[in-house]
C-alpha positions in Angstrom: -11.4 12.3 44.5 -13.0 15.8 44.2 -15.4 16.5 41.7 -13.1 19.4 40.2 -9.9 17.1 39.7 -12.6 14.4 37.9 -13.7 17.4 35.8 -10.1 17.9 35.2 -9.2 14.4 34.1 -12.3 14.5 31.5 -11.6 17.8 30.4 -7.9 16.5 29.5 -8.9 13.5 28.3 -11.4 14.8 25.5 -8.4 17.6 24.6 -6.2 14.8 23.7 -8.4 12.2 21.8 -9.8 12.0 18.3 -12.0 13.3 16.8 -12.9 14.9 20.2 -9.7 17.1 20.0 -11.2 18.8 16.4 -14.1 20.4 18.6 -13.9 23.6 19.7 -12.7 24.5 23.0 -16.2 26.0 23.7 -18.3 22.2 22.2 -15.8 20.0 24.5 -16.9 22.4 27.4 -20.7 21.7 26.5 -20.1 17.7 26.8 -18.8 18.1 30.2 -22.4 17.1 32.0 -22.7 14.3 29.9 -19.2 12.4 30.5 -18.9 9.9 33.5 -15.6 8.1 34.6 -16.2 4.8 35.5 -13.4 1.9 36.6 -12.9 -1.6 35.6 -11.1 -4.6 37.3 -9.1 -6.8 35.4 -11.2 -9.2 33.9 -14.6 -7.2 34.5 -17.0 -7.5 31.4 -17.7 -3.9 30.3 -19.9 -4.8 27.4 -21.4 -8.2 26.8 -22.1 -9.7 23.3 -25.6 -9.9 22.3 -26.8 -7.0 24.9 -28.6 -4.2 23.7 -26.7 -1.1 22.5 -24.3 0.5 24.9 -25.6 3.3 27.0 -22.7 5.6 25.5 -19.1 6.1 24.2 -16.5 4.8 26.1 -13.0 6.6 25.5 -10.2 4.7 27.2 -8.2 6.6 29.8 -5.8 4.2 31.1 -5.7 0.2 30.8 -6.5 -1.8 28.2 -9.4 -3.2 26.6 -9.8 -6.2 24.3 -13.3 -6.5 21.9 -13.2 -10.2 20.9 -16.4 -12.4 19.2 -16.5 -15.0 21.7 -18.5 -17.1 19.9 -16.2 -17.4 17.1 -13.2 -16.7 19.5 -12.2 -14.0 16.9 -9.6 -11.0 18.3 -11.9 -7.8 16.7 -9.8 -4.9 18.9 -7.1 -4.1 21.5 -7.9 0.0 22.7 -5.8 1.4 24.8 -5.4 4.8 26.2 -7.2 7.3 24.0 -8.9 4.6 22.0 -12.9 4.3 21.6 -14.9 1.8 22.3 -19.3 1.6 21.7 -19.4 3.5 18.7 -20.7 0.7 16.5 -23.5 -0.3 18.6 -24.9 3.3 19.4 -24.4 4.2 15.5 -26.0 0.5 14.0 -28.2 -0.5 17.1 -29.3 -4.1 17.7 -27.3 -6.8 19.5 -23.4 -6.1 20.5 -21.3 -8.2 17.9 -18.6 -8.2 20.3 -17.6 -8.5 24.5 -15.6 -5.7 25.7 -13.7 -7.0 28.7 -10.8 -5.3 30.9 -7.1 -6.7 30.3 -5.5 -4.8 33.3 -7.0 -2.2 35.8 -9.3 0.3 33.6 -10.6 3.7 33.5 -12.6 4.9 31.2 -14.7 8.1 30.3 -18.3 7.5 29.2 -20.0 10.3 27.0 -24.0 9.8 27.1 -25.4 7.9 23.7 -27.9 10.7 23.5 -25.1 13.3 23.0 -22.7 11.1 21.2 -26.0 10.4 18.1 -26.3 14.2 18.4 -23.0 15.1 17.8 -22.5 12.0 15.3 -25.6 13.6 13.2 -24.9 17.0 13.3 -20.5 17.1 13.0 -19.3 15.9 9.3 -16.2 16.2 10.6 -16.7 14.1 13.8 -19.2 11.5 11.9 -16.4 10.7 9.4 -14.3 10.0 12.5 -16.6 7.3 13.5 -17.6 6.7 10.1 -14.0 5.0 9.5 -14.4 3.1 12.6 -17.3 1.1 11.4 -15.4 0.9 8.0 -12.6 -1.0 10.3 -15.2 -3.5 12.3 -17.2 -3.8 9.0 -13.6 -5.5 7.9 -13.4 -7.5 10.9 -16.6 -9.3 11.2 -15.7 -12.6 9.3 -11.9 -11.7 9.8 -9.6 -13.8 11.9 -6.9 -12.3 13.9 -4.1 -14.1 15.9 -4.5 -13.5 19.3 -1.7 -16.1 20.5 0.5 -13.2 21.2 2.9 -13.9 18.8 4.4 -10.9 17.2 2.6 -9.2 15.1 3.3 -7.1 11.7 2.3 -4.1 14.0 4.3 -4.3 16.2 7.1 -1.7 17.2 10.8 -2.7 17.0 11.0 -1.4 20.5 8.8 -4.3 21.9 10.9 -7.1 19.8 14.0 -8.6 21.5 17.1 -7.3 20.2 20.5 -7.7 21.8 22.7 -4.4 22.2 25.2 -3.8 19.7 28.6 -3.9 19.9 30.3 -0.8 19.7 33.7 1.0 19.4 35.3 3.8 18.1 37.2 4.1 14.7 40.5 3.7 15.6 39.8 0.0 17.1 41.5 -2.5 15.1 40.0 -5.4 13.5 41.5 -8.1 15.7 40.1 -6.4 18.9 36.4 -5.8 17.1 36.7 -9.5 15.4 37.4 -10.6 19.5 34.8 -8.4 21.2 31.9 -9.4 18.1 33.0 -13.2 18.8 32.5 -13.1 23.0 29.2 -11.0 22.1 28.1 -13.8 19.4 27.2 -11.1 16.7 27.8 -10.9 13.0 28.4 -7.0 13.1 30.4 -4.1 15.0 29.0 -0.6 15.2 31.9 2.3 14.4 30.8 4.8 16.6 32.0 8.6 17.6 31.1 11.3 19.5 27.5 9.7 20.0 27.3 9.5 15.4 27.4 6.3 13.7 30.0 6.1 11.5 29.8 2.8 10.0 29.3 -0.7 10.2 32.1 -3.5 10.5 30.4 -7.2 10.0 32.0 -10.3 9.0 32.0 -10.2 5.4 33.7 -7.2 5.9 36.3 -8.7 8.0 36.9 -11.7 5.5 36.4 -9.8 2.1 38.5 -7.2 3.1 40.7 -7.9 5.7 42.1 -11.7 5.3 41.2 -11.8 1.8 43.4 -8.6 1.2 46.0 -9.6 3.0 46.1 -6.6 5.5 47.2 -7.1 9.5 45.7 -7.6 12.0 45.9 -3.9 13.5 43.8 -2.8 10.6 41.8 -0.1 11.9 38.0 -0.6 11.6 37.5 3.1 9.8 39.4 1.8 6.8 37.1 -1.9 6.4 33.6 -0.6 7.7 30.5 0.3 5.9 29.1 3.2 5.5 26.5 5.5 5.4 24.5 2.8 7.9 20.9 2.9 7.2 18.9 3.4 10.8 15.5 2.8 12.0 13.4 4.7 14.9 12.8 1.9 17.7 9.1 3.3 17.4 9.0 1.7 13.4 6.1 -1.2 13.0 7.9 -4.4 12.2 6.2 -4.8 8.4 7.8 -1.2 7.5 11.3 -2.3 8.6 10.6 -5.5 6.7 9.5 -3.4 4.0 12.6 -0.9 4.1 15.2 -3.9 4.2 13.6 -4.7 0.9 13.3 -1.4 -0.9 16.6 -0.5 0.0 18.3 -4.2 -0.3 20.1 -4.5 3.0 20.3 -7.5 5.2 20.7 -5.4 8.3 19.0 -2.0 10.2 20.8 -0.3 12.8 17.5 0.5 15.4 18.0 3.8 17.5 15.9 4.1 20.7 14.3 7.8 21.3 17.2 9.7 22.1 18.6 8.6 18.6 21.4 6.6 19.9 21.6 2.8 18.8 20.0 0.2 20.8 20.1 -3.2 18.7 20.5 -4.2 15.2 18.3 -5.7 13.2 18.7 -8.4 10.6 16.8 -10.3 7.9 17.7 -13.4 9.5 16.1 -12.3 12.8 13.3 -11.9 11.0 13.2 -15.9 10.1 12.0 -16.1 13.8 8.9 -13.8 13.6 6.4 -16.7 12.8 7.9 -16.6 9.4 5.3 -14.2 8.0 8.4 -12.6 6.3 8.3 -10.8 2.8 12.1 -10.3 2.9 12.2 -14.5 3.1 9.9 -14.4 0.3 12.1 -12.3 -1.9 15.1 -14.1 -1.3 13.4 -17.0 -2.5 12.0 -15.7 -5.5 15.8 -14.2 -6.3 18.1 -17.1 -5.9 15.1 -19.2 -7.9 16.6 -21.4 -10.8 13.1 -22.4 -12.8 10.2 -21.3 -13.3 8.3 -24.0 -11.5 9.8 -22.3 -8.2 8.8 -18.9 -9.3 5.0 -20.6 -10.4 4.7 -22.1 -7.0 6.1 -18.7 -5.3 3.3 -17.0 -7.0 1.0 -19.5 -6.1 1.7 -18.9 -2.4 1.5 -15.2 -2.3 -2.3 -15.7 -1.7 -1.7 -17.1 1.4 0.9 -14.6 2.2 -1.6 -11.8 1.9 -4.1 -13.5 3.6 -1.9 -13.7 7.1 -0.4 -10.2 6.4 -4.4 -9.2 6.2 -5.4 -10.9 9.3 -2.5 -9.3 10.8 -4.0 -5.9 10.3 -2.3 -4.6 7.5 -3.7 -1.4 5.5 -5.0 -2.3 1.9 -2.6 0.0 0.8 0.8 -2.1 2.5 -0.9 -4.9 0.8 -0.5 -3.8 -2.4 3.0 -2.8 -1.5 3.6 -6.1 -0.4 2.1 -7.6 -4.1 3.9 -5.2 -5.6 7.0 -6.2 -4.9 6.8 -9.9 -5.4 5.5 -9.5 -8.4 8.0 -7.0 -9.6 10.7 -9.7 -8.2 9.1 -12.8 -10.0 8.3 -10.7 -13.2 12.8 -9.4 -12.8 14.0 -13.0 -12.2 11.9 -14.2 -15.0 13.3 -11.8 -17.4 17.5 -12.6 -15.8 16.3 -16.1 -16.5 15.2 -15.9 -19.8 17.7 -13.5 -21.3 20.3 -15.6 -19.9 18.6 -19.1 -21.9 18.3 -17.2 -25.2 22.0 -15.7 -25.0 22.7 -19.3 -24.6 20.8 -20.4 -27.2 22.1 -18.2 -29.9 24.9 -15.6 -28.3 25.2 -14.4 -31.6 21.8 -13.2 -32.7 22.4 -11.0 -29.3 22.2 -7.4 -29.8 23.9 -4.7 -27.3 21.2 -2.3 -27.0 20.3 -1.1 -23.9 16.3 -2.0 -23.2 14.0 -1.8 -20.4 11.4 -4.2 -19.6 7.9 -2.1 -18.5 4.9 -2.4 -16.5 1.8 -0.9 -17.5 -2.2 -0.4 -16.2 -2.3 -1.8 -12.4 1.1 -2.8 -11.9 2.7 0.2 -13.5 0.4 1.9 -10.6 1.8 -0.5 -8.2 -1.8 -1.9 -7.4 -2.1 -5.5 -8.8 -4.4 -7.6 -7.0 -4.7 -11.4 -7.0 -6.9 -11.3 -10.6 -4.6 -9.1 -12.2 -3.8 -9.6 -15.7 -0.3 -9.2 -17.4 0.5 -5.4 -19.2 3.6 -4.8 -20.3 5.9 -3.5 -22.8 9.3 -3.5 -24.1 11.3 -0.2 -24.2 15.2 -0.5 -26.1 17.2 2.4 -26.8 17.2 3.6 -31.0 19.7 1.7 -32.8 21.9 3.4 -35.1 21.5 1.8 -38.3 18.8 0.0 -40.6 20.7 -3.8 -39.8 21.0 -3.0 -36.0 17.5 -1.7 -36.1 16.2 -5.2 -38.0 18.6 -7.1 -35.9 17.2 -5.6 -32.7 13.2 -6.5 -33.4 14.2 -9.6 -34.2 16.0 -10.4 -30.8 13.7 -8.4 -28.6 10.4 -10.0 -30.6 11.8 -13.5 -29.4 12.5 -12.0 -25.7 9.3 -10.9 -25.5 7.5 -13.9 -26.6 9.5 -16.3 -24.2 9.0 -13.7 -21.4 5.4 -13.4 -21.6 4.7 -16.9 -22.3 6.6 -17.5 -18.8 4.9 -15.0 -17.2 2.1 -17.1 -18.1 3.4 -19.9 -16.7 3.7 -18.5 -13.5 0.1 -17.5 -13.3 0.4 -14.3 -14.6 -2.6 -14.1 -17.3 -2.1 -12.9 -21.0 -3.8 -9.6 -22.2 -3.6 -7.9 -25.6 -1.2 -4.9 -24.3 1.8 -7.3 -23.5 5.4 -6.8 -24.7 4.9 -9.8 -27.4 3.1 -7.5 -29.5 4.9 -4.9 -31.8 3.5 -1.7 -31.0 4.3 -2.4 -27.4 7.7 -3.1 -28.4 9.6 0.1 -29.7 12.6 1.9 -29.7 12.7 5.0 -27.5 12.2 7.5 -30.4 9.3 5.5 -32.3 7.6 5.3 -28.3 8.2 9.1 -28.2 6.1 9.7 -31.6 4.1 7.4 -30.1 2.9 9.9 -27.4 3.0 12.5 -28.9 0.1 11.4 -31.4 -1.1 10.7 -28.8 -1.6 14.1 -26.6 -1.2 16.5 -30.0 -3.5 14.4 -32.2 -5.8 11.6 -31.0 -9.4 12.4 -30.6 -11.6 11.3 -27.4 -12.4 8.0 -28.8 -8.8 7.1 -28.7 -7.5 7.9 -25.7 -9.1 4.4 -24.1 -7.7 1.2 -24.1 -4.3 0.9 -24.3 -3.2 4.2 -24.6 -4.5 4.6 -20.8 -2.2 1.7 -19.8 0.9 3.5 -21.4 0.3 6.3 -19.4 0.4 4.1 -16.0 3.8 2.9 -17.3 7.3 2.0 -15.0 10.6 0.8 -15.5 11.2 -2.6 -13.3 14.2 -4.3 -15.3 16.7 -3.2 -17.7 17.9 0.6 -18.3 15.7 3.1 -16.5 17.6 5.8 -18.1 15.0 5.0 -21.0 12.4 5.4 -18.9 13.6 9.0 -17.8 14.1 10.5 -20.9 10.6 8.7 -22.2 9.2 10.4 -19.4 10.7 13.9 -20.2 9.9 13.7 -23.7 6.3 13.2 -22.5 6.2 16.1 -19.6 7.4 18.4 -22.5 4.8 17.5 -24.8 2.4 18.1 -22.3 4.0 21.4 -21.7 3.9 22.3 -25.2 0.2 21.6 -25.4 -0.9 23.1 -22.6 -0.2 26.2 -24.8 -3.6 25.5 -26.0 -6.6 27.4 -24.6 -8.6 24.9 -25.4 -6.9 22.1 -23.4 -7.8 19.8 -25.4 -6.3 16.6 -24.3 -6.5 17.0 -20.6 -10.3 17.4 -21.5 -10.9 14.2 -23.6 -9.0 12.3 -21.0 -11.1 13.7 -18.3 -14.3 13.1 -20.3 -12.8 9.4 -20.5 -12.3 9.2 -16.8 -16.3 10.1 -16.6 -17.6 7.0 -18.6 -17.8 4.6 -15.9 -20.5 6.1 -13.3 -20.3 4.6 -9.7 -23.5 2.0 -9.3 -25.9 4.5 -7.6 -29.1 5.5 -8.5 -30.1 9.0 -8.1 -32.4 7.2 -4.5 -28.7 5.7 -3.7 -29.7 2.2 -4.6 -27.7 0.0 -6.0 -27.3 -0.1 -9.7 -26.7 -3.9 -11.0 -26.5 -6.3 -13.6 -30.3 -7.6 -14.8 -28.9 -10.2 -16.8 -25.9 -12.8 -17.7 -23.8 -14.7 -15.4 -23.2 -12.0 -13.3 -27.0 -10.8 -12.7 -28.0 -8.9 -9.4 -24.2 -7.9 -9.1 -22.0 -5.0 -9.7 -18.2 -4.9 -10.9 -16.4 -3.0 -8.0 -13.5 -2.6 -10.2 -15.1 -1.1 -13.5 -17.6 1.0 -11.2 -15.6 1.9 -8.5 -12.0 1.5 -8.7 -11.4 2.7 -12.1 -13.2 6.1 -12.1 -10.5 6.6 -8.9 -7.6 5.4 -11.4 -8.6 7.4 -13.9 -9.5 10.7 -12.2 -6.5 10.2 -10.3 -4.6 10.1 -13.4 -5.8 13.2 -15.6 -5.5 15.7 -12.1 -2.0 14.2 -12.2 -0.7 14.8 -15.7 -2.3 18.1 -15.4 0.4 19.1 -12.2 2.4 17.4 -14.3 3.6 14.8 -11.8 5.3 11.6 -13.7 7.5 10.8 -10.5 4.5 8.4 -9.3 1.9 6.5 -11.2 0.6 4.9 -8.0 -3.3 6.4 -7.5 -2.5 7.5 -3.7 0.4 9.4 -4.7 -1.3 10.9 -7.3 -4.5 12.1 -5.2 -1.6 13.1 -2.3 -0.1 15.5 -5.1 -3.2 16.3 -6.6 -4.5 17.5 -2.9 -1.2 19.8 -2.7 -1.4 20.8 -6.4 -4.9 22.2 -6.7 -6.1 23.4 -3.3 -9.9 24.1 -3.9 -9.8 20.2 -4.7 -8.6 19.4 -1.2 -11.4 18.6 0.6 -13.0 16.5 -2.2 -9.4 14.7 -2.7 -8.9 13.9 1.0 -12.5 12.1 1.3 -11.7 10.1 -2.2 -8.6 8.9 -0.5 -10.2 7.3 2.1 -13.2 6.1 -0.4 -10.5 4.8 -2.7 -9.0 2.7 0.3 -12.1 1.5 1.6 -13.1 0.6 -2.2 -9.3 -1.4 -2.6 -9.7 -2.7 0.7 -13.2 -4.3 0.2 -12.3 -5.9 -3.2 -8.9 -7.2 -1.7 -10.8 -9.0 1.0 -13.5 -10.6 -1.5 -10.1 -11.6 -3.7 -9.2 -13.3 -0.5 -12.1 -15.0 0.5 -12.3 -16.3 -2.8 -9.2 -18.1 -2.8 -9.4 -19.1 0.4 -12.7 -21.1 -1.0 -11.0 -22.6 -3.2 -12.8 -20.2 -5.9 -11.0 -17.7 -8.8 -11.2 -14.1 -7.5 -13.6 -11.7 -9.6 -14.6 -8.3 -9.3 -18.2 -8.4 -9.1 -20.1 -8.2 -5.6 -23.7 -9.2 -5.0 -25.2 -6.3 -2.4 -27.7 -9.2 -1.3 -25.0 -10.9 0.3 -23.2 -8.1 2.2 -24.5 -6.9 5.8 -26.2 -3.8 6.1 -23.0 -1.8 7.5 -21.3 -2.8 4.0 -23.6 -1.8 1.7 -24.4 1.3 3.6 -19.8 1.5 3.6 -20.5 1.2 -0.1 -22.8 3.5 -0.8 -21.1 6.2 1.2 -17.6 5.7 -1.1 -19.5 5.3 -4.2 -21.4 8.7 -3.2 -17.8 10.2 -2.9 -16.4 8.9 -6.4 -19.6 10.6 -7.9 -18.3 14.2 -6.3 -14.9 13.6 -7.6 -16.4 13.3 -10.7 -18.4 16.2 -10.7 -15.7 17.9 -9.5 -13.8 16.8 -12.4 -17.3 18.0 -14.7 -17.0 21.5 -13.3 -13.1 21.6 -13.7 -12.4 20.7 -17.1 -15.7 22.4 -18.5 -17.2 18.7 -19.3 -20.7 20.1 -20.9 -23.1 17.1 -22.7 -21.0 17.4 -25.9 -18.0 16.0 -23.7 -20.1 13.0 -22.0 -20.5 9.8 -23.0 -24.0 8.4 -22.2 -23.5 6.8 -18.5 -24.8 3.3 -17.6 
């Protein structure tokens, strides 16, 4: 091959690929002298665990290349073309923690480690790149990963078995779809026409409303389908499909290969077969449970859930998604269950009013962990008279009690801001007041605690009307005090969100406890996670954004909303990630040691590459908060002395 067309192929190569593609035309010429292809054989050890650093960055251009701790016989990586390999080594030094070997027939461009450091020290842009990437082996080393081939939560539908559907226009009758969905031994028949789906026939369909109704034979399918059908891209990873059936409570997908036409339905029962790692199995259970001994030992489980779901490569931010959901589903079936006992009980103490059962703090965020604590209120719409008013706190005091108590039950643990206790049970117009005290009157002192918590706050059960006109009631307030020059309350709950200072000291070390049970340790959650929350939070009632209490969402918005925040929003995101994704893991090893999960982490025990991964996010929530100092006009009278 002729040294131009090898030029060529490099010269490609680094125009497609991260972060090489971020470069200027004019820097990805300069590396040119420095890159080498080199080829592989299947099989062929490129890198051997335990050798000395690699002698530069290898950037996959065809083939496949697997990174696996052989000692431990531990899957780390799978790169393929346009993935990098080496970075870790060159960046950390010492002994390879891994064996890079060749799957198939290999090519692979390798830049020089002297120009790779170079461009790693003097590139922000291109060392947060890389920076990420040791943020992802940092997560791996200690991790197992399932390298029996089995499918994995990663996985694209296209790569899954799937039969073609049946399809047929909407004039077929329902004898000759019922015949062609029998001799194909599927549940369901796509109505399609001119290349658009119009709906979906399946066999409840055909029983429900065809035999059941009487109707012939000659039916046509248009007038007993479903529709609009939900679809999937064939290109979807399996855990958002699995994620999708849930949010939108279907039992079947309609997958459409790239030229959008349908190429194979998907159901939740075909989902039973992938290794059982389902969440949509999971919820079933948790909905068709009759006790709460089956919810407690659901709960239980979850753990181990996560922990596959983890090993399987899933983003800290799909796990909370994941625990999310389960908990919101256990928490709902808790509350069917106990609202139907006490109407049983006494039908006539039962009052009419619509109500709305609430999360607050983590889980009104949608990011609970393992050690998260109940907080939770009880929202019921204003009854009309003094009797209705007394008859409805006496009904919805017992509700609560039983609801939190079984909660409890099923490992959920207590806190003060729970829906047992009064001012966290009010009618809609009493919570209104309630807020509005809160932004028109409260002083900085006040706006901690549980007032934060209310401000995190979702519907998951009941009448989320309530919850929209709560929510209204408190964007107007916020309207009407932004009127102020002074901003008064978007101030003291910024100063609030600057009490908590990451643990850094000004020489980056480590700040930690000196004494106690948790001495020579720091609390990632009070230190690290909540200054996020609560940043988060103030930037997001500012922009006025209630549609979302989650943190991402609000940092997303917050990015859009205020533009010369960007750039310090976009590197907190991926702090915040790392920060959730580190204490998640020690949650998980925890358990998996038989141990109750905390939030404090002892540096001393960490490898280097976490603590300096720690340092680096920690850095970053400290310029969110001075961004937040400068922003809001925080001067000394504002700040509360920092620890």
């Amino acid at each position: 091959m002729s040294t131009s067309a090898i030029l060529n192929r490099i010269k490609h190569l680094l125009d497609t690929t991260p972060p090489f593609d971020r470069l200027t035309e004019e820097e990805r010429g300069s590396l040119l002298p420095d890159v080498t292809l080199e080829f592989f054989e299947p099989g062929e050890v490129i890198l051997a665990q335990g050798s000395p650093p690699p002698k530069g960055l290898y950037i996959v251009e065809s083939g496949l290349v697997r990174l696996m701790d052989i000692d431990a016989q531990r899957l780390i990586d799978k790169c393929g073309e346009g993935d990098t390999f080496g970075a870790f080594g060159l960046i950390k030094g010492g002994a390879l923690i891994y064996e890079a070997k060749a799957v198939e027939p290999t090519v692979c461009a390798l830049l020089k480690g002297e120009r790779f450091r170079s461009l790693y020290e003097t590139n922000r842009e291109f060392a947060a790149f890389f920076d990420s990437d040791l943020n992802y082996y940092a997560r791996r080393l200690g991790t197992e990963v399932d390298v029996s081939g089995a499918y994995r939560l990663t996985m694209r539908l296209a790569a899954l078995p799937h039969r073609r559907p049946v399809t047929g226009p909407p004039s077929t009758t329902a004898q000759e779809a019922a015949r062609r969905m029998a001799a194909a031994r599927v549940g369901a028949f796509l109505v399609v026409e001119d290349h658009t789906i119009r709906g979906i026939l399946t066999d409840r369909d055909l029983r429900n409303r065809l035999v059941a109704q009487g109707l012939p034979p000659r039916t046509p399918v248009r007038e007993l389908m479903s529709s609009p059908v939900l679809t999937v891209p064939a290109e979807t990873p399996l855990f958002e499909t699995m994620m999708t059936l849930i949010d939108r409570d279907v039992h079947r997908l309609v997958v459409l290969d790239e030229n959008g036409r349908p190429c194979g339905i998907l159901t939740d029962r075909d989902l039973a077969h992938f290794r059982g790692q389902d969440p949509v199995a999971t919820v079933d259970r948790i909905e068709t449970a009759s006790s709460l001994p089956e919810l407690s030992n659901i709960r239980a489980e979850t753990s181990e859930l996560l922990l596959r779901f983890y090993r399987q490569d899933v983003r800290p931010e799909q796990l909370m998604r994941i625990l999310s959901i389960i908990y919101d589903r256990i928490a709902v079936r808790v509350l069917e269950l106990v609202e139907a006992e006490l109407a049983g009980e006494d039908p006539e103490a039962a009052v009419s009013l619509p109500w709305v059962w609430l999360r607050l703090g983590s889980g009104g965020r949608r990011e609970m962990t393992l050690a998260s604590r109940q907080h939770n209120a009880l929202l019921y719409a204003d009854p009309a008279t003094p009797d209705e008013a007394a008859r409805a706190e006496t009904w919805f005091a017992r509700l609560a009690e039983r609801a939190n108590a079984a909660l409890e039950r099923c490992g959920f643990l207590n806190s003060e801001t729970v829906a047992r206790t009064p001012a966290c049970r009010l009618p809609l117009r009493t919570f209104k007041k309630t807020f509005r005290t809160w932004i028109f009157e409260a002083g900085a002192g006040e706006l901690t605690g549980a007032p934060i918590l209310f401000f995190d706050l979702r519907g998951i059960y009941g009448a989320m009307s309530l919850v929209d006109a709560l929510k209204q009631d408190i964007e107007d307030a916020l309207n009407m005090q932004a009127m102020d020059p002074d901003r008064a309350f978007i101030q003291m709950m910024a100063a609030g969100a600057l009490k908590q200072a990451p643990p850094l000291s000004f020489f980056r070390r480590f700040v930690l406890e000196r004494s106690g049970e948790h001495r020579n340790a720091f609390d990632i959650r009070t230190r690290g996670i909540l200054p996020v929350v609560d940043a988060a939070r103030v930037l997001a009632l500012e922009a006025r954004f209630l549609e979302s209490t989650n943190t991402f969402d609000r940092l997303r918005h917050a990015a859009d909303a205020f533009p010369d925040l960007r750039g310090v929003i976009e590197t907190t995101l991926e702090a915040y990630q790392f920060l959730f994704d580190f204490r998640l893991e020690h949650h998980l090893r925890a358990v998996e040691g038989g141990e109750a999960p905390d939030n404090h982490i002892i540096p001393a025990q960490l490898s280097p590459i976490q603590r300096n991964l720690l340092r680096k996010a920690f850095g970053t929530v400290a310029e969110l908060q001075a961004a937040l100092t400068r922003r809001y006009d925080l001067g000394r009278g504002w700040l509360s002395p920092r620890n």
